[in-house]
C-alpha angles and dihedrals in degrees: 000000000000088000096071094046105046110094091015124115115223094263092072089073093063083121091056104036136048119246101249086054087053094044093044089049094048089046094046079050106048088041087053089044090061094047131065086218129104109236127217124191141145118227135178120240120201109191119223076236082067089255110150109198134159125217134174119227136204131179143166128190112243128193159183132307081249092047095251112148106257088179141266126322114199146164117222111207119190105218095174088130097042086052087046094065108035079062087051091048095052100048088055084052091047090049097047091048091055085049097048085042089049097060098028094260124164128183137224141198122195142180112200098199094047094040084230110156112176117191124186111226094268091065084051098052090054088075096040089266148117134243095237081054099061109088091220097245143095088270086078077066103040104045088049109041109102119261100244096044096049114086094037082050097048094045096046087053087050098046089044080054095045088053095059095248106261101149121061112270125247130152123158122222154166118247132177130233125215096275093057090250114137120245118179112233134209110209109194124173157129140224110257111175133017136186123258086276086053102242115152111261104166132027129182132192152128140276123206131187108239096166092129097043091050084046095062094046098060086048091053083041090054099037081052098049086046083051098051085047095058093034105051097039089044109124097211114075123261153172150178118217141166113276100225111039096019095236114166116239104166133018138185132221093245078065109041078049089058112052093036097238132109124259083248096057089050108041120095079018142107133237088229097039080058103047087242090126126012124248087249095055086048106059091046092052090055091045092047088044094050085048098057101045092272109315138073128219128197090359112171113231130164112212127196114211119196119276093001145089117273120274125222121213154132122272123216122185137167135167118266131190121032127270121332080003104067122124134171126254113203130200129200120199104196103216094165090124103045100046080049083052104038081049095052088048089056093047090044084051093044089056096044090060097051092048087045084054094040094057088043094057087037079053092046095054098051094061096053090056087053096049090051093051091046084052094041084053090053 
C-alpha cells in the first residue's frame, strides 16, 4: 500500500529488495542529484520474494521558488513484457542470421526514389567486399552486376516496380567480385512499404549465392543435351516410358521407322494400347523385369508394327532418373533377318541330311546287288 511507502528511503525495503537494487538506486540518485540534467535507465529488480521484474525510470530534480534542490521526481514503468519480447525478437534474429549464414544468404534494403540500397556484410562478401565498403546506394548493385546480365537485370526491376509489385519478387544473375570472377546470384524479394498512391517506395529482400547450383545445372544440362543426341541419332529403336502404366514419353526415330507410326501417334501411349506387343508379351516382360533388379536383358518379343508384317527381336530395359523421377529406357534389337536366316540355314541343314541318308541307303543298296551277282556266278 501507498501508505507504507510514502515518507520511507530506499534502505527501509531491505526486506523487499535485494542489496545490489538498493545500492544501484541510491547511486542513480545521488549521480542525478550532481548534475542539472533528468536521468533515464532500466534496471532489473530481483525481489527478495524471487520475483524477477524490469522497470524503466525516469526521474528530474525539481526544486524551490528560490531554486534551491527539493529532491528528485520520478515514474517508475514496469517494461517486463516489452523486454520480454525484444528477447524474443533477437533470438529470432539470431536464429535467422545463422539460417541465412547457413545458406550464404545476404539482405538487402532499397529505396528506389532515393536510390538508397543498404547490404549487411554477408551481401558484401559475396562480392569479396566489406560492408564499410559499400556506398550505401544502387550504385553496390549496378557496378557489380555482370555485363551481360545488366540491362536485362536493371529493366526487369523497373517493370516489377511499374507494376506495383504485387508478386514476390525473384530474378536470377551474374555479379562480379572484386576480383572480376562471376558468382550467380539469386535476388529474392517483396514490396514493404508504398506512398499514399501506392506506388512502391522500399523493397527488402535477400541474395544468395547459388554458383554451384547453377553450376550443376549447366553440367545436367549438358549430360542431357549429350543424351538427346545419342538417343535420338541412335540407329537402334528406343524408347523411354513410365514404369507403371507404359506410357511413351519419348521416342526416337529408329523407333518411329520401325513400327511404321509418327512420334505424335506414340507418344502418351502404350505398346500394348497400340497394338505394338501383345498383353501376354507384357506381363512376362514385368515379371521378367521384377525378377532381374529392374531390368531385362535378351528378352524375346514379337512387335507388330502398323501395316507390316511382325518383327522378331530381343528386348533390353533398365531404370533410368533417380527417385520419383525414374523412367524406363527400352531397347529393340530387330533380329527379323537373322531368325529368317538362321531359319533358312536349319532347313538347308535338314535337307542336307535327308539327301546324306538318302545317298547312304542309295550306297547300301548297290553293294547287296553286288553280293547277290557274285553268289548267282558261283
Amino acid at each position: 500500500p501507498n501508505s507504507e511507502i510514502i515518507g520511507t528511503r530506499i534502505t527501509d525495503h531491505e526486506d523487499a529488495l535485494a542489496a545490489s537494487v538498493i545500492e544501484t538506486i541510491n547511486a542513480r540518485d545521488h549521480q542525478l542529484l550532481n548534475s542539472d540534467d533528468s536521468q533515464a535507465y532500466e534496471l532489473r529488480i530481483e525481489k527478495t520474494s524471487g520475483d524477477v521484474r524490469d522497470y524503466l525510470f525516469t526521474n528530474s530534480i525539481y526544486c524551490d521558488s528560490q531554486g534551491g534542490v527539493k529532491g528528485i521526481v520520478g515514474v517508475m514503468v514496469d517494461i517486463s513484457e516489452r523486454k520480454t519480447t525484444e528477447a524474443e525478437i533477437r533470438r529470432s534474429r539470431q536464429g535467422l542470421d545463422m539460417a541465412l549464414a547457413g545458406v550464404g544468404t545476404g539482405t538487402w534494403d532499397w529505396r528506389p526514389a532515393m536510390a538508397e540500397l543498404t547490404v549487411d556484410n554477408r551481401w558484401a562478401a559475396m562480392l569479396g567486399y566489406t560492408q564499410d565498403e559499400m556506398t550505401g546506394t544502387t550504385s553496390d548493385l549496378a557496378r557489380n552486376l555482370h555485363p551481360d546480365d545488366h540491362d536485362r537485370v536493371m529493366k526487369e526491376v523497373e517493370a516489377y516496380l511499374l507494376c506495383g509489385g504485387e508478386d514476390p519478387y525473384r530474378q536470377e544473375f551474374r555479379m562480379l567480385t572484386r576480383d572480376n570472377v562471376p558468382v550467380w546470384i539469386l535476388a529474392q524479394g517483396s514490396v514493404v512499404e508504398r506512398d499514399s498512391s501506392g506506388k512502391p517506395i522500399r523493397m527488402v529482400g535477400t541474395h544468395q549465392d547459388i554458383t554451384l547450383q547453377k553450376k550443376r545445372e549447366m553440367e545436367v544440362e549438358k549430360l542431357t543435351q549429350r543424351f538427346s543426341r545419342a538417343f535420338d541419332d541412335n540407329p537402334t529403336p528406343m524408347a523411354i516410358t513410365e514404369v507403371e502404366t507404359g506410357r511413351m514419353i519419348d521416342i526416337n526415330t529408329s523407333f518411329t521407322q520401325l513400327v511404321n507410326m509418327n512420334r505424335e501417334a506414340l507418344l502418351d501411349k502404350s505398346k500394348v494400347e497400340l497394338g505394338l506387343i501383345s498383353e501376354e508379351s507384357r506381363k512376362d516382360l514385368i515379371q521378367a523385369f521384377r525378377e532381374n533388379n529392374n531390368q531385362v536383358k535378351d528378352f524375346p518379343v514379337r512387335l507388330y508394327p502398323k501395316g507390316r508384317s511382325p518383327r522378331e527381336g530381343l528386348f533390353f530395359a533398365r531404370l533410368i532418373g533417380e527417385g520419383s523421377d525414374q523412367n524406363l529406357l527400352s531397347v529393340f534389337i530387330d533380329q527379323t533377318e537373322q531368325l529368317a536366316i538362321a531359319h533358312q540355314l536349319e532347313l538347308r541343314d535338314q535337307v542336307l541330311e535327308v539327301v546324306a541318308d538318302s545317298a547312304e541307303l542309295f550306297l547300301r543298296g548297290g553293294e547287296l546287288e553286288q553280293q547277290i551277282e557274285e553268289m548267282l556266278h558261283k
